[in-house]
N, C-alpha and C positions, 0 to 999 in steps of 0.2 A: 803427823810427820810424814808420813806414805802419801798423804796428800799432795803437799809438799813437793818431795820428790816428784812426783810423778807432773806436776803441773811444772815446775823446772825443768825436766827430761823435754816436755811438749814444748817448751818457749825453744829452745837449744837446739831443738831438730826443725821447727817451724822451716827457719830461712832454707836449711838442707832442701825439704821438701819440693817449697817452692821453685827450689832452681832443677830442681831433677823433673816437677814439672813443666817447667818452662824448657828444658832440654828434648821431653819427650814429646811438646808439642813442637818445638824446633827441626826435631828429626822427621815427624810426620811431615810438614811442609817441605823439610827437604828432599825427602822421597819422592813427594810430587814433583817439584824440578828437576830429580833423578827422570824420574817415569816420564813425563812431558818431554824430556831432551832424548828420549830414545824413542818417542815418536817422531821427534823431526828426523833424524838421524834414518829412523827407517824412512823416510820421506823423501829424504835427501839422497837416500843411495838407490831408491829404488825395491829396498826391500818391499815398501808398505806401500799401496795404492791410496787414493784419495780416501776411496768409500771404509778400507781397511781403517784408516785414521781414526773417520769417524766414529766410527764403533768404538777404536778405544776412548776418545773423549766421552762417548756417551759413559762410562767407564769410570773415567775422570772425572765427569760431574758428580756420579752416586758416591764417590769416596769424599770428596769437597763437599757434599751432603751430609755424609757422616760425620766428619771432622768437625765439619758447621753445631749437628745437634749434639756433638757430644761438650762442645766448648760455651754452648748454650750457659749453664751457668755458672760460667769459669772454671772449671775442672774437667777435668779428663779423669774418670774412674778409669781402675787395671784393665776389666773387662772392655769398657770402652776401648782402651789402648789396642786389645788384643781383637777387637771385628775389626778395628782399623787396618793392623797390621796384616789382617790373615785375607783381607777386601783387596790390598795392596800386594800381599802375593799372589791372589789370584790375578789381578790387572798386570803384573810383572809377567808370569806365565803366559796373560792370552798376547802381551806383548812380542813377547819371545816367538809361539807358536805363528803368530799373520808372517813375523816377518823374514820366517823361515820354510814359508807354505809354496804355492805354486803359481800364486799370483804377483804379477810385479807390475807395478806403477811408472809410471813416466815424469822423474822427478822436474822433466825441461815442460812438461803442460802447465799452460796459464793456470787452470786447475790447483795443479800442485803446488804451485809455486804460491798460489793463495792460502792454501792452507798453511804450510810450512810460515809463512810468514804470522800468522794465526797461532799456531801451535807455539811457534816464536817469543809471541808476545805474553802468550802464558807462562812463559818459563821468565821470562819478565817479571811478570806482576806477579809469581811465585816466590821470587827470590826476593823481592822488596818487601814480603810480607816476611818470609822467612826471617832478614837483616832486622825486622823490625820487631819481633820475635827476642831473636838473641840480642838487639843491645839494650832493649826493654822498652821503647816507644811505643810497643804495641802490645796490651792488656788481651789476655785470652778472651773475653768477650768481645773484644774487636777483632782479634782474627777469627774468630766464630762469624758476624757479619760480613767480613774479606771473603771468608771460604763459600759463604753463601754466592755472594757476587761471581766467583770464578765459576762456580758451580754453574750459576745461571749463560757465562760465556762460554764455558765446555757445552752446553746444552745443546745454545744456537749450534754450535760448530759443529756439533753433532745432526742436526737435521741435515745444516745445511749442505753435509758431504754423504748424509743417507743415501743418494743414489748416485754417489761415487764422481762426482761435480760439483765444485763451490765458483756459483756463479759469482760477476762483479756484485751486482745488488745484495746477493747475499755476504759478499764478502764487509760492503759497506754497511750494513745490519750489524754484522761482526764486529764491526768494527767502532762502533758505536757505542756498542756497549763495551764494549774492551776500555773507551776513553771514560768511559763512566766510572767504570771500575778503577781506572789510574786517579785518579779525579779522586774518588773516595780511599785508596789507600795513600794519599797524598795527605789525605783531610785527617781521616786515622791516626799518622803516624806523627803530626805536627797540633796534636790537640792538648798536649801537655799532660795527659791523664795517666 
């Protein structure tokens, strides 16, 4: 009879669960559209320099790393949740700190103007995984694969503003994989899974 009960209590919180994980992997992704829109923003005003950026995308990619292996095989454990989150305030923090430092950027350089469109497009393809998250066309092991890919275009963006210049060629690199990456959450989200 304990049996019983107890295997009824787990059918009846099953659905709960799921959708509070599906919430918590929701939020995580929104954070990163949070985070990504206050690099462009410092980009835009001039808080953040080019090379400043970079650094935090490189930033961006190790958290879209995390998120990647944690959703590896469909779950998000607490603990998991929690390097997430605490990866995420410290990227919040070193955001805060560049673009409140002594350096400023020239949001009208061809430069910046590349990244910011870059950064752009992250906040993009962030939010389409995110939408695809909360109406459910998107299975935590697919956004595990998603986060993988941004991770890999946070990367590039990361080199290629290492020394505080995103060339055109490198912008076009960028940019490449960026369509790739649309390309595949397109595929993702329209696979009926």
């Amino acid at each position: 009879m304990m049996f019983r009960q107890t295997a009824i209590a787990l059918l009846l919180a099953a659905p709960f669960a799921s959708v509070a994980l599906a919430q918590s992997v929701g939020t995580e992704v929104q954070r990163d559209v949070n985070q990504e829109t206050r690099i462009e923003q410092g980009l835009k005003s001039g808080q953040l320099s080019t090379g400043e950026a970079a650094k935090l995308e490189r930033g961006e990619a190790r958290i879209d790393r995390m998120e990647k292996n944690a959703l590896k095989d469909g779950n998000v454990s607490q603990q998991e949740a929690t390097r997430i989150q605490r990866a995420q305030n410290a990227e919040s923090g070193k955001i805060d700190q560049l673009k409140h430092n002594d350096v400023a950027g020239n949001p009208s350089s061809a430069s910046s103007q590349r990244m910011q469109a870059d950064v752009q497009r992250n906040i993009n393809q962030q939010s389409r995984i995110e939408q695809g998250v909360q109406n459910g066309s998107l299975s935590n092991k697919e956004v595990s694969n998603l986060e993988r890919g941004q991770a890999r275009v946070n990367r590039t963006e990361a080199r290629a503003g290492a020394d505080g210049h995103v060339g055109a060629n490198e912008q076009a690199r960028i940019q490449h994989k960026e369509n790739r990456q649309s390309r595949k959450i397109f595929r993702e989200k329209h696979n009926n899974r």
